[in-house]
C-alpha positions in Angstrom: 43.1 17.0 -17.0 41.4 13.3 -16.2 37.3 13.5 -17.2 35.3 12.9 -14.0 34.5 9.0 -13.6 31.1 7.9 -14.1 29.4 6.7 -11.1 28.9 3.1 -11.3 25.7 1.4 -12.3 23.8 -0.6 -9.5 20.8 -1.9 -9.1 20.1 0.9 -6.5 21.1 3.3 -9.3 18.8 1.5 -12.3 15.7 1.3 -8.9 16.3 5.1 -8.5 15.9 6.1 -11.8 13.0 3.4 -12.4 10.5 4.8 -9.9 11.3 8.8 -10.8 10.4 7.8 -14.5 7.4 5.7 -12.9 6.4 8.6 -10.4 6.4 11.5 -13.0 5.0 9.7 -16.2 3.9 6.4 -15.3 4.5 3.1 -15.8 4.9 3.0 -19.6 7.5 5.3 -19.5 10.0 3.0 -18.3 12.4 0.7 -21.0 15.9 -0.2 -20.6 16.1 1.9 -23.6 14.7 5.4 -21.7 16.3 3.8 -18.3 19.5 3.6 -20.0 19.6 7.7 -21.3 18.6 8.4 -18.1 21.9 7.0 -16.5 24.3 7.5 -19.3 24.6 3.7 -20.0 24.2 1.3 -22.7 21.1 -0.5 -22.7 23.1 -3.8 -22.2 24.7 -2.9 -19.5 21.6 -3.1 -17.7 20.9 -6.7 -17.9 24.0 -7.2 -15.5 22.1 -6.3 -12.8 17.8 -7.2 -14.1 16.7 -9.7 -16.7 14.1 -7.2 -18.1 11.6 -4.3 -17.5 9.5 -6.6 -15.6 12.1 -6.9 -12.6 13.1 -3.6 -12.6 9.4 -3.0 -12.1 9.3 -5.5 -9.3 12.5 -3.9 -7.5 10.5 -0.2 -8.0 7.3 -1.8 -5.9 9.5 -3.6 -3.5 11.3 -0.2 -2.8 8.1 0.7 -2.0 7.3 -1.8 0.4 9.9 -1.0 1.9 8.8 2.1 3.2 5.8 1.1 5.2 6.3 0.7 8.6 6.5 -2.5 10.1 7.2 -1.4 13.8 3.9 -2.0 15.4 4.0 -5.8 14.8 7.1 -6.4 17.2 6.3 -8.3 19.8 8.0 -5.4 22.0 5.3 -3.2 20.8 2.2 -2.7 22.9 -0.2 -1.9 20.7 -2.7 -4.5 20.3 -4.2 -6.5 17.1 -6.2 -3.7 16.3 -4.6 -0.7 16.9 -1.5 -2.5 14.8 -3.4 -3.1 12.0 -4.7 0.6 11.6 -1.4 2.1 12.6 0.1 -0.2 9.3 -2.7 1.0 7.4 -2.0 4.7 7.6 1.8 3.4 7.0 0.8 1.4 3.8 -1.4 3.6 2.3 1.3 6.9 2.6 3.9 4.9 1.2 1.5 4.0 -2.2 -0.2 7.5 -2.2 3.4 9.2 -2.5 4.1 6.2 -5.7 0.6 6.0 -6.9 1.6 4.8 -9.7 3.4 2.0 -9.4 0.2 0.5 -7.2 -0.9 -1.7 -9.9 2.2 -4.0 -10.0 1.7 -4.0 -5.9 -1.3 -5.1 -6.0 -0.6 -8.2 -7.8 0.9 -9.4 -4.3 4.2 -10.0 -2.8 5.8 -13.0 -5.3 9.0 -13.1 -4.7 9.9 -9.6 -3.5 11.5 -9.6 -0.3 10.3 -6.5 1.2 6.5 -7.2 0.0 6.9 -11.1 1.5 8.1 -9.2 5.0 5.4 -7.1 4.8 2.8 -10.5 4.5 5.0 -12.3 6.8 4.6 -9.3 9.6 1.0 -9.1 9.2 0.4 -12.9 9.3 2.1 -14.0 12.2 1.0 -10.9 14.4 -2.6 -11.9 13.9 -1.7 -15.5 14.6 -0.1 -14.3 17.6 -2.8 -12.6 18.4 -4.9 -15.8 18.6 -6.8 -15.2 15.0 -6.9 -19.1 13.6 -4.4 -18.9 10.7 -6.9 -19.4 7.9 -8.4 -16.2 9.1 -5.2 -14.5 9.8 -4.7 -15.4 6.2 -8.1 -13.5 5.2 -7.3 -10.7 7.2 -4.2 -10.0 5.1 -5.7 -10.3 1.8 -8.8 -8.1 3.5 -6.3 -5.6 4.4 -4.4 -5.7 1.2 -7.5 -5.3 -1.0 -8.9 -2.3 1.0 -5.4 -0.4 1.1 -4.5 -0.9 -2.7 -7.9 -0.2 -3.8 -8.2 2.9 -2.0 -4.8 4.1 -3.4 -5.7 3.2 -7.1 -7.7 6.7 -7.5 -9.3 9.6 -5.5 -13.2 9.4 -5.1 -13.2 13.1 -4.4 -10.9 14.1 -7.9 -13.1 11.7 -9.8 -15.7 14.8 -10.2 -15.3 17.9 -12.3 -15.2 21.1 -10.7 -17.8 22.2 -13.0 -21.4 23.2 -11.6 -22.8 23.2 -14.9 -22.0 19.0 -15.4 -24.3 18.0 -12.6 -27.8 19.6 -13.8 -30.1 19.1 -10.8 -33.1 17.8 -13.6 -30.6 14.3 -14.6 -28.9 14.1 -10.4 -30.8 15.9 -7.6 -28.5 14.5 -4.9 -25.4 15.8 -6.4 -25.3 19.7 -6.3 -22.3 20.0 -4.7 -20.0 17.4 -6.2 -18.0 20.3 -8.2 -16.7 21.2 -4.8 -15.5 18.1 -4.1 -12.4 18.5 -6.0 -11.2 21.4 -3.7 -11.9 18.8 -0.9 -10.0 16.0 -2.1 -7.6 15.2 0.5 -10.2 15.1 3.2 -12.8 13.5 1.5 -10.0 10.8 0.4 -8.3 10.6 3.8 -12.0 10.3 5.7 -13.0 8.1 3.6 -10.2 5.6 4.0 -10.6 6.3 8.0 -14.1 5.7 8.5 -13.6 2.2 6.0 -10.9 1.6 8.4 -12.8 1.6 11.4 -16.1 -0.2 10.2 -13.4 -2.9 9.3 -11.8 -3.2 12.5 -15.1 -3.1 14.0 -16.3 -5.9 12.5 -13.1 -7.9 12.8 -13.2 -6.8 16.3 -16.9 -8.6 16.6 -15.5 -11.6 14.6 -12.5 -12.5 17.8 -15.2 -11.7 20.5 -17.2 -14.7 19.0 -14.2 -16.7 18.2 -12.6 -15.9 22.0 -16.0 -17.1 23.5 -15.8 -20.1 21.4 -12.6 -21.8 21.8 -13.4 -20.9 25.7 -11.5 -18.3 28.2 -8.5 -21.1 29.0 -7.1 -20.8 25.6 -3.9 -19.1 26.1 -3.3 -17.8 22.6 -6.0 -15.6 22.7 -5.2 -12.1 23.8 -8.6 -9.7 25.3 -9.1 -6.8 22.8 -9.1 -3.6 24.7 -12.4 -1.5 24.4 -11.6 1.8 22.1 -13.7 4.7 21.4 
């Protein structure tokens, strides 16, 4: 009787494994050594496909990319500047909170991953289309980047201790309720990352107002931002 064939090694293959190591124990936990055990390969065999750990790593955060919706920025779309950018927010930071891990090699930026330069790409030329001057466009991505990574790095609420006894009301009277936190993670977190959201947009949205009434109401690249509540 023939022995069932291996499947054979691919870079989706050596990505798949990569990111379940990185999602379950964390970026140190991946080697071409421990990636190689995982699929039943020689160690070798995997420099067919990356040079070393460091582009495996880079194909794991680009896989990741991937995942964030990129929909709102087509020009078909109607949602305006604004509403885009929060919509890709929520997008970008689902995708990282489900690979928290792995957020410290995206937030060195794009480099040369395709997925990640789409992402910048998208972002970029819908707030130049928007009418944003492209130096600002520019700031606006790196804005955006910072806040979304940032807030993806770690959990404000899980960064207390569900312990009454750690917060004595003598050393911090404004913190006897922070054990409960912890059980409120997930709102706290997700409010949190809302209401920075919207005192961003806010003031972005103050920033085109002036720029609008500056280059004049004939300049045809800039679009009228829609009231919201």
């Amino acid at each position: 009787m023939a022995r069932p064939r291996k499947p054979l090694l691919s870079r989706d293959r050596i990505v798949g494994a990569a990111s379940a190591l990185v999602d379950t124990e964390g970026l140190d936990a991946v080697s071409t050594r421990r990636l190689a055990a995982v699929l039943g390969v020689s160690g070798p065999s995997l420099y067919n496909h990356f040079r070393n750990k460091e582009e495996i790593l880079d194909a794991v955060a680009d896989a990741v990319s991937a995942q964030v919706d990129l929909s709102m920025f087509e020009e078909s779309d109607p949602r305006d500047w604004r509403e885009a950018l929060h919509d890709w927010a929520l997008s970008y930071r689902a995708a990282l909170a489900a690979h928290p891990h792995i957020v410290p090699v995206l937030a060195r930026g794009p480099g040369r991953r395709p997925a990640g330069l789409r992402v910048a790409d998208a972002v970029f030329g819908a707030m130049v289309g928007a009418g944003w001057p492209p130096a600002q466009a520019t700031r606006i991505g790196a804005l955006m980047r910072y806040f979304i990574t940032g807030s993806a790095l770690g959990s404000f609420a899980g960064g207390f201790v569900d312990d009454e006894t750690a917060y004595d009301p003598a050393d911090y009277p404004h913190l006897g309720q922070a054990h409960l936190l912890a059980d409120h993670r997930r709102q706290v977190d997700e409010g949190a990352f809302e209401t920075g959201m919207r005192a961003l947009l806010d003031g972005l949205a103050l920033q085109y107002e002036q720029y609008a009434r500056a280059v004049g109401d004939d300049a045809a690249t800039v679009r009228p931002v829609p009231n919201r509540p």
